[in-house]
C-alpha distance (Angstrom), angle and dihedral (degrees) to the residues before:
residue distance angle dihedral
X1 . . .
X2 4.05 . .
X3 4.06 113.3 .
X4 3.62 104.2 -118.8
X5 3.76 116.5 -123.4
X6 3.56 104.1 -162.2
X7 3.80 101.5 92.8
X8 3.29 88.5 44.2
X9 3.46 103.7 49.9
X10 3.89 82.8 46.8
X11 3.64 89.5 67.7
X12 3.93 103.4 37.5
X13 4.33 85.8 57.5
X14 4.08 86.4 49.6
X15 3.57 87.4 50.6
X16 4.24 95.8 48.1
X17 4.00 86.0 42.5
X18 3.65 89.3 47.1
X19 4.40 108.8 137.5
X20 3.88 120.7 -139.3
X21 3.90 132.4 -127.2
X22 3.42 92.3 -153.2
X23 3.66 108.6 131.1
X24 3.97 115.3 -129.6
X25 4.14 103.9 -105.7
X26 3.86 116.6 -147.5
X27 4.02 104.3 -172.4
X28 3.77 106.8 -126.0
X29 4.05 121.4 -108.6
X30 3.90 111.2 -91.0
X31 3.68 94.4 -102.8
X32 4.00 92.7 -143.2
X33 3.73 126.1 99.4
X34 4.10 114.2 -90.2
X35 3.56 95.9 -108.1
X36 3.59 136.1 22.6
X37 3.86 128.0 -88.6
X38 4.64 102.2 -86.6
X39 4.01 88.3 -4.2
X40 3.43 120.6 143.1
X41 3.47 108.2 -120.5
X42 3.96 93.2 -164.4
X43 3.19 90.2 65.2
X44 4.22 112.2 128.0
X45 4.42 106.5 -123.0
X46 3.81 106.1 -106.7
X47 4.02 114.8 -156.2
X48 4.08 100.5 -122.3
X49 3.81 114.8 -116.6
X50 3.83 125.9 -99.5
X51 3.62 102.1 -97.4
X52 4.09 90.5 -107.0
X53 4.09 83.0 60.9
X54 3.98 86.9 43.8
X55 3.76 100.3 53.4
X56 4.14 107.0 29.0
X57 4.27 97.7 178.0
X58 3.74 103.6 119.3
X59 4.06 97.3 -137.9
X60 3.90 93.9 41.7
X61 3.90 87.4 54.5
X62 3.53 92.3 48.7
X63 3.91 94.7 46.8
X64 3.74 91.2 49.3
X65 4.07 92.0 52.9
X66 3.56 91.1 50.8
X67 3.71 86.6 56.9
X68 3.89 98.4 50.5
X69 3.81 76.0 59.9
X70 3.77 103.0 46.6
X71 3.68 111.9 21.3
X72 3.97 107.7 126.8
X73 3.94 90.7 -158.0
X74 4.37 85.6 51.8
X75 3.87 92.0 43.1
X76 4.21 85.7 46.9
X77 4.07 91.0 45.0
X78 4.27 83.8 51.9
X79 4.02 94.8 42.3
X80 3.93 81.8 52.3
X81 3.25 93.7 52.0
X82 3.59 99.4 57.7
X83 3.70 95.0 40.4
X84 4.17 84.3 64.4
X85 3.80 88.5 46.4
X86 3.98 89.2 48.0
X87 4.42 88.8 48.5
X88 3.93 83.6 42.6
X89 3.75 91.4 58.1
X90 3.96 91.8 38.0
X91 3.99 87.0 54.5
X92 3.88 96.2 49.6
X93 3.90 86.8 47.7
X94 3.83 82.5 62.2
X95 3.98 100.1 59.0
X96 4.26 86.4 43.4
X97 3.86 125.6 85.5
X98 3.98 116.9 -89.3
X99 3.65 109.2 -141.1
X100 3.58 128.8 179.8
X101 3.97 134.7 -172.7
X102 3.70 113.9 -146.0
X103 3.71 138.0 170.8
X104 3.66 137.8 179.7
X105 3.53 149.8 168.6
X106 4.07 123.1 -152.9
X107 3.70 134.5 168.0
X108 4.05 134.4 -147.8
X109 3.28 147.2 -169.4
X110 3.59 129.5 -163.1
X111 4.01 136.5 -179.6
X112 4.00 110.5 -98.6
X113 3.97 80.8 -131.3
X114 3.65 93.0 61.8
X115 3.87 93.5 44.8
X116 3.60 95.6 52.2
X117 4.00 91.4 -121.1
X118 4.25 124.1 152.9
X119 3.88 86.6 -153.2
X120 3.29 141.0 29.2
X121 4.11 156.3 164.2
X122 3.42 119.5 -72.7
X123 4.12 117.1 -121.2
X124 3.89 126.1 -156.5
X125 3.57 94.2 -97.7
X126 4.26 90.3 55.4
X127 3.82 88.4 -106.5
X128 3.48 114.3 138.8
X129 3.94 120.8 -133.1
X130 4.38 153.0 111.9
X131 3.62 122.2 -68.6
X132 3.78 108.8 -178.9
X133 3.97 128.6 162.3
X134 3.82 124.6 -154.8
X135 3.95 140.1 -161.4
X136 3.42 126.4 -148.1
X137 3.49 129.5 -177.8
X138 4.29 121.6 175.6
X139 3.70 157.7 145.0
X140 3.42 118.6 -123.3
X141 3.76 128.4 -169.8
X142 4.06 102.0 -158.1
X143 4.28 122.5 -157.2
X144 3.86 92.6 -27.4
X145 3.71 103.9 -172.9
X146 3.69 120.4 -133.7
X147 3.65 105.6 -149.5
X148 3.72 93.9 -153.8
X149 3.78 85.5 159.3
X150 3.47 110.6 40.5
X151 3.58 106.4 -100.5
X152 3.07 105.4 126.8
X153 3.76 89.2 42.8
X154 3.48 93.5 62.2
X155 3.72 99.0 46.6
X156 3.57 90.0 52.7
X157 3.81 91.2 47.2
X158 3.91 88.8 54.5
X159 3.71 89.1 46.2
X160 3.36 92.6 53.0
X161 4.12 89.2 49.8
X162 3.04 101.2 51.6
X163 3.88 92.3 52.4
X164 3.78 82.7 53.3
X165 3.59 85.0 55.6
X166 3.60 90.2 49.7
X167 3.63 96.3 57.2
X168 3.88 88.7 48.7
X169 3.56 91.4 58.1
X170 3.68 93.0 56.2
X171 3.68 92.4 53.3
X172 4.10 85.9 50.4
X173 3.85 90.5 48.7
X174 4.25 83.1 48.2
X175 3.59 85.9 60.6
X176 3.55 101.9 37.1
X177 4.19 86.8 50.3
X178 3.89 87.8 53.2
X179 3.35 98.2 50.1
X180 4.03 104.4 48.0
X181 3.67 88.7 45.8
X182 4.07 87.1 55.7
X183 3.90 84.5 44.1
X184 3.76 90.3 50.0
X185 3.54 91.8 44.9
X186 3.83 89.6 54.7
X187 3.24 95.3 56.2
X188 3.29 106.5 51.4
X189 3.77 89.4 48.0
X190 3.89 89.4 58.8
X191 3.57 92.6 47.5
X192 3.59 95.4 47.6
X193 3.37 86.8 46.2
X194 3.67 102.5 53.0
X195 3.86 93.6 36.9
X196 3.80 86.8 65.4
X197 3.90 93.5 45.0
X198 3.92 90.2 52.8
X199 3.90 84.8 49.7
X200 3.70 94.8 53.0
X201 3.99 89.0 41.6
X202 3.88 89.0 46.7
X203 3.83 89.1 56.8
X204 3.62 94.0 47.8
X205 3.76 98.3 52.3
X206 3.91 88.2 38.7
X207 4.58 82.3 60.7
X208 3.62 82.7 38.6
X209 3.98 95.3 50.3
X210 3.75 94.5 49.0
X211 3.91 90.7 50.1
X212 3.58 83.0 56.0
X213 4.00 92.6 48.4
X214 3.91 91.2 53.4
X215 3.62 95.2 42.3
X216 3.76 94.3 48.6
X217 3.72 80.2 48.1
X218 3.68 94.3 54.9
X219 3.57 95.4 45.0
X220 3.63 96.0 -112.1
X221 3.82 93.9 110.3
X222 3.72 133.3 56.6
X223 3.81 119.2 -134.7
X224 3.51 92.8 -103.2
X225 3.76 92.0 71.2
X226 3.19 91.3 59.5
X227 3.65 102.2 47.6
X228 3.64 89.0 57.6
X229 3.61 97.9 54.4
X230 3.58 94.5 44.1
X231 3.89 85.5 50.8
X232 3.70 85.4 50.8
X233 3.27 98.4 53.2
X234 3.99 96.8 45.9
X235 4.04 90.6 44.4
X236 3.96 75.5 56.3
X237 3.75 99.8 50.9
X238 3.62 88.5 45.2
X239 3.88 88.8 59.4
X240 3.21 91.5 40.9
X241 3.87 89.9 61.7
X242 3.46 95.2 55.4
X243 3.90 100.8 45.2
X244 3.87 82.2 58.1
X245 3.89 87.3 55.5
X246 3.65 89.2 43.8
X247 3.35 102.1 55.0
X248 4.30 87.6 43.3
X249 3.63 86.0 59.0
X250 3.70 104.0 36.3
X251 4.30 87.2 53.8
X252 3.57 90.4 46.3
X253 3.85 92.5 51.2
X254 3.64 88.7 44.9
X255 4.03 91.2 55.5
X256 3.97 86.4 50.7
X257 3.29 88.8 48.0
X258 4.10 102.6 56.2
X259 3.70 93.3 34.9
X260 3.70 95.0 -125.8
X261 4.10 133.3 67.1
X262 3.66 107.5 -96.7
X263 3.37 129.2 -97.3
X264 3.71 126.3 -97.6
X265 3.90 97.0 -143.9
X266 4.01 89.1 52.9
X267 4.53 105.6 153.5
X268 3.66 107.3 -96.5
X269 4.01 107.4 -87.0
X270 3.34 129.7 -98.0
X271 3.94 120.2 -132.8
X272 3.40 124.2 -107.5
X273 4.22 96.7 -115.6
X274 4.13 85.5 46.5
X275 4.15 97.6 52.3
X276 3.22 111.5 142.9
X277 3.90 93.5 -147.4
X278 3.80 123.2 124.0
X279 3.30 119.1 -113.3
X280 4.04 99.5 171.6
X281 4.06 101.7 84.9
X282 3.88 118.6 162.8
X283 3.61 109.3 -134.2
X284 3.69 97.5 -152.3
X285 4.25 108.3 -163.4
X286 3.97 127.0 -43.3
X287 3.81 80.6 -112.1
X288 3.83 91.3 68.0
X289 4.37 87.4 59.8
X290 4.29 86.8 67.1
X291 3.66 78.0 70.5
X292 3.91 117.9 25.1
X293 4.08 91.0 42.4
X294 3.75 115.4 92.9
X295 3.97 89.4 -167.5
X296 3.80 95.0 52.3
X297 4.57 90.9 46.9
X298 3.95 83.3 47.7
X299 3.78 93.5 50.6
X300 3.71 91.0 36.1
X301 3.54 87.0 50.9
X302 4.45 98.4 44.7
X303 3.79 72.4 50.4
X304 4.05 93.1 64.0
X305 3.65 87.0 42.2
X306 3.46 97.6 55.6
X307 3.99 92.7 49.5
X308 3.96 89.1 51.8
X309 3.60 89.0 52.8
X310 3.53 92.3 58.1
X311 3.98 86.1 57.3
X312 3.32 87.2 54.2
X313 3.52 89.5 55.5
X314 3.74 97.3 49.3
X315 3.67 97.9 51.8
X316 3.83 90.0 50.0
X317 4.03 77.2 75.5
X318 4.30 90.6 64.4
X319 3.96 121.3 67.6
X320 3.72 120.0 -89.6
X321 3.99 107.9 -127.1
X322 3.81 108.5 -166.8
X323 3.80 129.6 172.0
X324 4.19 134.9 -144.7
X325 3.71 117.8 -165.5
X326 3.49 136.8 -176.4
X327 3.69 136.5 -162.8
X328 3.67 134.9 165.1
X329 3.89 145.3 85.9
X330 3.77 137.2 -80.5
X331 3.45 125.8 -170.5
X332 4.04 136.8 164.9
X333 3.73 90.7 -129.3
X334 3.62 120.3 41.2
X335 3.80 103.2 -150.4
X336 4.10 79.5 70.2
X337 3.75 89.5 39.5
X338 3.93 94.4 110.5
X339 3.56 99.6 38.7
X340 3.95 120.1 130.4
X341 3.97 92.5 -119.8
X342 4.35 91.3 52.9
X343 3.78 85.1 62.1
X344 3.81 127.0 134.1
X345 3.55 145.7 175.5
X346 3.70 149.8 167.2
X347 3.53 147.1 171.4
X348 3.74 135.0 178.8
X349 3.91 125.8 -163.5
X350 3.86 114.8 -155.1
X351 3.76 131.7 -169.9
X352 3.57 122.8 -164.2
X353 3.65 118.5 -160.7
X354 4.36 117.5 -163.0
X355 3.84 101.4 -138.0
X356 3.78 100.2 164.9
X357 3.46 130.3 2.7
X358 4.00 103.3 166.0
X359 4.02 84.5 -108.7
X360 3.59 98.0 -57.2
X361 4.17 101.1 126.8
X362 4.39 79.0 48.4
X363 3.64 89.7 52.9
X364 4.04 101.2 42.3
X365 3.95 84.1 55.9
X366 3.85 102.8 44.3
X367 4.02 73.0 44.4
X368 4.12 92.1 54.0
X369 4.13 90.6 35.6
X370 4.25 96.0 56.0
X371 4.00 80.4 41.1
X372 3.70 93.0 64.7
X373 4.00 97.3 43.1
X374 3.44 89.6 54.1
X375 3.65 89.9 49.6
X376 3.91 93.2 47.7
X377 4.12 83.3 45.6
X378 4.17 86.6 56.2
X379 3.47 97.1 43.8
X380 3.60 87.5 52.5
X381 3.95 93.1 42.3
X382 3.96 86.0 53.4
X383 3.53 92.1 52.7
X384 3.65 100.0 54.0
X385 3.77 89.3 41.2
X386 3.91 89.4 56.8
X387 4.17 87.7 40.5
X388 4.30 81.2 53.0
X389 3.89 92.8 46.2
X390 3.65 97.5 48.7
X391 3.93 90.2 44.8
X392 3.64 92.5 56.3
X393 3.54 89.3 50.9
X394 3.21 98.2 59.6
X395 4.17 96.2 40.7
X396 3.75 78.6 60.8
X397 3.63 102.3 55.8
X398 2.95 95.7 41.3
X399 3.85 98.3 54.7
X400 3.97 94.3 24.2
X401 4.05 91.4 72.0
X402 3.70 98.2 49.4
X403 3.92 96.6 47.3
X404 3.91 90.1 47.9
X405 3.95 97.7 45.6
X406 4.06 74.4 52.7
X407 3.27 98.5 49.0
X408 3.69 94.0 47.3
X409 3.63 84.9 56.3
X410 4.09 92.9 57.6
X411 3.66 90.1 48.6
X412 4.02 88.8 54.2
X413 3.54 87.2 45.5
X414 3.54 92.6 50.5
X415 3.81 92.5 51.8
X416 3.19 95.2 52.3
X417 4.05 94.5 44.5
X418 3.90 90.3 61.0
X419 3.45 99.6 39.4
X420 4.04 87.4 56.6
X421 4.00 87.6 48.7
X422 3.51 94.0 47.5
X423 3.81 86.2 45.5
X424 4.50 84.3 50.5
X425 3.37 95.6 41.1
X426 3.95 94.5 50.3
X427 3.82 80.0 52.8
X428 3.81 97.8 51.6
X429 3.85 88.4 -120.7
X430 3.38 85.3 122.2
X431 3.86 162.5 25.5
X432 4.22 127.1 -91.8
X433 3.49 92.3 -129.4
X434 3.84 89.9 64.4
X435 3.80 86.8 53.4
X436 3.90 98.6 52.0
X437 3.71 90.5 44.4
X438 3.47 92.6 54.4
X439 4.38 85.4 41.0
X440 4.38 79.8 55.7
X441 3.43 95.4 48.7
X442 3.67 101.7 53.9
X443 3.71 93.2 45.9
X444 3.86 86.7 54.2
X445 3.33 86.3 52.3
X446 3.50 103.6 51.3
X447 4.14 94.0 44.6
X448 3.94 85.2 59.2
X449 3.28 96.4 43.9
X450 3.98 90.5 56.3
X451 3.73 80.4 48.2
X452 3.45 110.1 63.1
X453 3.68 83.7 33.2
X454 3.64 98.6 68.1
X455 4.05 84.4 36.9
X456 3.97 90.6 61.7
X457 3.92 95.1 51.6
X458 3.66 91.8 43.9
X459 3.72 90.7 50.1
X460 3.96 88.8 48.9
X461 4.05 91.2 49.3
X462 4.27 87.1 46.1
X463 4.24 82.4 48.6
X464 3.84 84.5 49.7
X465 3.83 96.7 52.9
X466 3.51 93.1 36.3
X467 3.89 91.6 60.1
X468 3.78 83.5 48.6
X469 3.73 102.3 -96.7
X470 3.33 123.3 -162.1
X471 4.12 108.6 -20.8
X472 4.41 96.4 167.8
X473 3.76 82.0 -127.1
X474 3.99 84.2 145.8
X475 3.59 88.5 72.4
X476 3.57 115.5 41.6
X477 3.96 105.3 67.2
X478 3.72 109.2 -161.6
């Protein structure tokens, strides 16, 4: 006997016609301004640099590929990547036929008096009965869900979001890695960097304190002189103190910040006024952040989640119809097992209807709904952070440059003030004070200047990640 198809054919067109209760999801406007605040808005869209074109010191580029290697929070970011590409594939497994081989033998025995039989075998015990064995062999199809309404559809859909989102993440974390590893990096350059200009200050002031002593000594020197430049020379101990402590802390951060102890065959560093990192980035339009900015494509894409969800939801509402089918052979010998005659089959279509579920389907969609506004309100949050981000950036440069090239200039100035009072003083035109006030002021100088230096090119790598940098996007393939 033939296994009729009809009902079954029934069901597979239902299940290709099925609808969906996906809502339709228009993306909000990015509620920013079209251009940033004093941009130029003629300006032609540049393509950012890789961050090896971005930051071009030697040791810094080696540090920072050490930590795309070794940075726990990267190697979480890529571990939770594949864990929503693993739930992705267990969710698509769900909307897919479950088929299962199985085969078995068993054997019975059962009284001749509950069979009905006039004669039967003989047992062990003198009892008369059946024994009988039987092999079975089939494929079975078990609870297959026909996702008539698209619920099944939609999880998957939101499954397969939120491993989008995943992946996004990653590339954020990328970023993020790259840029506190430059920030590190910067840091413990200026430290280093200032700890050895309090060192060569210290020594100066030291020579100049035991001039002082031996002119005091002489009588050639009031006490006052020499109070200063012992008060120099403390102020510089002091400093020197910290810069040590600094530089401890800046190292360690920089450790924690690649993932690894450094290297000891680092390139030679490169000083903080000579970094080859660029600080001229065009900004292009807020527009081009919807598609440069990993955070705003993985809220964009929790956001599509969300709204499949709520199909989910709604579909919950409609009767599941499932089906479990059967077919295979049994046979009490198994040399005839596969014969046509030892044939069986089954299947079984099911509909389940919700009729009253205390308000639970009501509350998983108000649930889903409030889900997706606050997803619509983060996307829109992470937009206006990333509008924020970039703005500041480009405050910075555009402030940074001027107050350095200044600076630079008070340094010179500086210079040039205590060589001239060295130059008086030598002469006896005038007093030691004025010399190790003009000794103070250029050291001020020159530890500000190394300040807002290392401020500028950290404000040019922030301007860099907050235009979306560098994310590796070209090689992870979702």
């Amino acid at each position: 006997m033939g296994i009729s198809m009809r009902p079954l054919t029934l069901i597979l067109l239902l299940a290709t016609g099925a609808c969906s209760m996906t809502p339709k999801l228009n993306l909000p406007p990015a509620p920013v301004a079209d251009s940033y605040p004093g941009a130029d808005t003629a300006a032609t869209a540049e393509a950012l640099p890789a961050w090896r074109g971005m930051f071009g010191d030697p040791r810094l580029q080696r540090l920072v590929a050490l930590s795309l290697d070794a940075n726990r929070d990267l190697r979480i970011a890529a571990l939770n990547a594949e864990a929503a590409r693993a739930q992705r594939t267990v969710q698509r497994a769900q909307s897919l036929p479950s088929i299962n081989a199985e085969g078995g033998y068993s054997r019975q025995r059962q009284p001749a008096g509950a069979t009905g039989a006039a004669v039967g075998g003989t047992s062990g015990n003198g009892a008369t009965g059946i024994e009988f064995g039987q092999f079975t062999a089939q494929a079975a199809l078990t609870s297959f869900e026909i996702d008539l309404f698209g619920r099944l559809r939609a999880l998957n859909e939101a499954a397969f979001h939120r491993w989008l989102s995943s992946v996004e993440a990653r590339h954020a974390v990328r970023l993020n890695v790259i840029g506190t590893v430059v920030d590190a990096y910067l840091n413990e350059r200026l430290a280093e960097e200032q700890l050895s200009l309090t060192r060569s200050t210290l020594a100066d002031w030291e020579t100049s304190l035991d001039i002082s002593r031996r002119l005091k000594a002489a009588g050639q020197a009031s006490g006052v002189d020499l109070a200063q430049a012992q008060g120099l020379v403390r102020q510089a101990q002091a400093d020197l103190a910290q810069r040590e402590r600094e530089l401890a802390q800046a190292s360690n951060a920089l450790t924690l910040a690649v993932g690894a102890p450094l290297p000891g065959d680092l390139p030679p560093p490169i000083s903080l006024m000579d970094q080859p990192i660029r600080t001229e980035l065009n900004a292009g339009t807020p527009s081009d952040l919807l598609i440069h900015r990993p955070d705003i494509a993985q809220a964009e894409q929790e956001l599509r989640a969300a709204n499949a969800d709520v199909g989910a939801a709604r579909a919950a509402f409609f009767p599941r119809i499932s089906l479990t089918a059967a077919f295979g052979f049994a046979s009490r010998a198994f040399e005839g097992l596969f014969q046509g005659a030892n044939r069986s089959w089954s299947y079984s279509p099911a509909i389940s209807v919700p009729v009253f579920r205390g308000g639970e389907l009501r509350g998983n969609l108000d649930i889903a709904k409030l889900r997706t506004s606050t997803a619509v309100a983060t996307y829109e949050k992470t937009i206006q952070t990333a509008f924020r981000e970039v703005a500041d950036g480009l405050a910075a440069r555009a402030t940074y440059a001027t107050q350095l090239t200044e600076l630079r200039a008070v340094v010179t100035q500086a210079q040039r003030r205590a060589s001239l009072a060295q130059l008086s003083y030598s002469a006896g035109m005038s007093s030691r004070l004025e010399l190790l006030d003009a000794q103070r002021a250029t050291y001020a100088a020159q530890q500000a200047a190394l300040v807002v230096r290392r401020d500028e090119l950290a404000s040019a790598a922030a301007l860099y990640r907050a235009l979306g940098g560098d994310t590796g996007q070209n090689t992870d393939t979702p």
